[in-house]
MITI-232414 format. One record per residue (C-alpha): x, y, z; residue in one letter; residue number from 1; chain. Coordinates in steps of 0.2 Angstrom, whole numbers. Layout:
BEGIN
((X,Y,Z),A,NUM,A)
...
// end
This chain:
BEGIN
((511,587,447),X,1,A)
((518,573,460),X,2,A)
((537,577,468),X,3,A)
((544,559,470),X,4,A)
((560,560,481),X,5,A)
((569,544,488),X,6,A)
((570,528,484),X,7,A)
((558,528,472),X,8,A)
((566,538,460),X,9,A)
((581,525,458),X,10,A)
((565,512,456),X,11,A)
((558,523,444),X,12,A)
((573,524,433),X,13,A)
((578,505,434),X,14,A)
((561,499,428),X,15,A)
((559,511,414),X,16,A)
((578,522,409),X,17,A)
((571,530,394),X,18,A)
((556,537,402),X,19,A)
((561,544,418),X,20,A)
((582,548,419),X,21,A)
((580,563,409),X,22,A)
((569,571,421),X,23,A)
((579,566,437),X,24,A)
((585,585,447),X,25,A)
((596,587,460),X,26,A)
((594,595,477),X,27,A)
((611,594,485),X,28,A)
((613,572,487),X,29,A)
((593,571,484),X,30,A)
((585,563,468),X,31,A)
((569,571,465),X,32,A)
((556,567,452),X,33,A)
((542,578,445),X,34,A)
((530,571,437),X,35,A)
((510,574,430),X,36,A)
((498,565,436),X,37,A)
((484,556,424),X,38,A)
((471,553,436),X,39,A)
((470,561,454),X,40,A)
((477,553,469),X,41,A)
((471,563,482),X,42,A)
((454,558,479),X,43,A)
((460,540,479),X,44,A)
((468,543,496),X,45,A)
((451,551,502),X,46,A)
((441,536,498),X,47,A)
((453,524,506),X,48,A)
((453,534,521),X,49,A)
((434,533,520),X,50,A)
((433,515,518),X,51,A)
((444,510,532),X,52,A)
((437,521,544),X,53,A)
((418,513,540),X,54,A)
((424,499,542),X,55,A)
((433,501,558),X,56,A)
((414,507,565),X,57,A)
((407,494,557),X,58,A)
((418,480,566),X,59,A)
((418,489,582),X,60,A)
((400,489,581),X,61,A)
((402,468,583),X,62,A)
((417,468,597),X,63,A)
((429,470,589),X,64,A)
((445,482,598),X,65,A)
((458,488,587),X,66,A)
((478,481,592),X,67,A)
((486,499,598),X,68,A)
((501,493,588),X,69,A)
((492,488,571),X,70,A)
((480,498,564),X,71,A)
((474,485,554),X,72,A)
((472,472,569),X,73,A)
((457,468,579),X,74,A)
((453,456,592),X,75,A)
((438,451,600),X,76,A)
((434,434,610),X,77,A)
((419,423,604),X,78,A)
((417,406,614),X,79,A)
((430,410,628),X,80,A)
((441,411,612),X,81,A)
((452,425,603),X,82,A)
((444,430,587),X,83,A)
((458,441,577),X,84,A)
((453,451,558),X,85,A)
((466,459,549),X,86,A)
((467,467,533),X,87,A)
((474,477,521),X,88,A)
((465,488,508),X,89,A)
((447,476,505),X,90,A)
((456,459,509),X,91,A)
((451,452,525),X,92,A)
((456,437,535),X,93,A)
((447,431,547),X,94,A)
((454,419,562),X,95,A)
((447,407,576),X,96,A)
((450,392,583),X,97,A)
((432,386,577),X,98,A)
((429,386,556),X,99,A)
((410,391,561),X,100,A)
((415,408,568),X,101,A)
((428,411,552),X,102,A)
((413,407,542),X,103,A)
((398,416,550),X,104,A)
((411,431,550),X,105,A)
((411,434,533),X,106,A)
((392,433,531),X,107,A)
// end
C-alpha cells in the first residue's frame, strides 16, 4: 500500500476521474490516496540510491568535487579550465571549453 497526499491526488484524479475519485479520503482539508502497489518501489529507490552514490565515488576518483548546493553537480578543472558534469537519474552532460575533454569524458 502507497499513501499519496497533496498535490498529487488532484493530479491523480484529473488524468484519470473514473479510476481514482472514488477512493479519495479526507483528513480534515487533506486529500489523501491509498493505493496498492504492482511492483515495489522501495527497492526502486534502493538502487537509485545505489547507483548515484557509485557513481559519485567513481567521479571523485577523477577530480571531480561535488557543488555543495547541487547534489547533482561536479566541478573539476582540466587545462586551467572548468570541467562541470551534471546529471539526473543515468543522463549525463558533460561541459568544457575544449570538445576533446567533453569527448574523452564519456569514454
Amino acid at each position: 500500500m502507497m499513501k499519496i497526499r497533496g498535490a498529487l491526488v488532484d493530479i491523480l484524479v484529473y488524468l484519470d476521474r473514473k479510476l481514482y475519485a472514488d477512493h479519495v479520503v479526507y483528513y480534515g482539508k487533506s486529500k489523501i490516496l491509498y493505493v496498492l502497489m504492482l511492483k515495489e518501489l522501495y527497492g526502486m529507490l534502493i538502487a537509485s540510491l545505489l547507483y548515484y552514490r557509485r557513481f559519485v565515488k567513481d567521479i571523485k576518483k577523477i577530480g571531480f568535487v561535488l557543488n555543495p548546493y547541487d547534489p547533482c553537480t561536479a566541478n573539476r578543472i582540466v587545462n586551467g579550465l572548468q570541467h562541470t558534469i551534471v546529471w539526473h537519474v543515468d543522463d549525463i552532460k558533460s561541459s568544457h571549453q575544449n570538445k576533446e575533454v567533453n569527448d574523452n569524458f564519456l569514454k
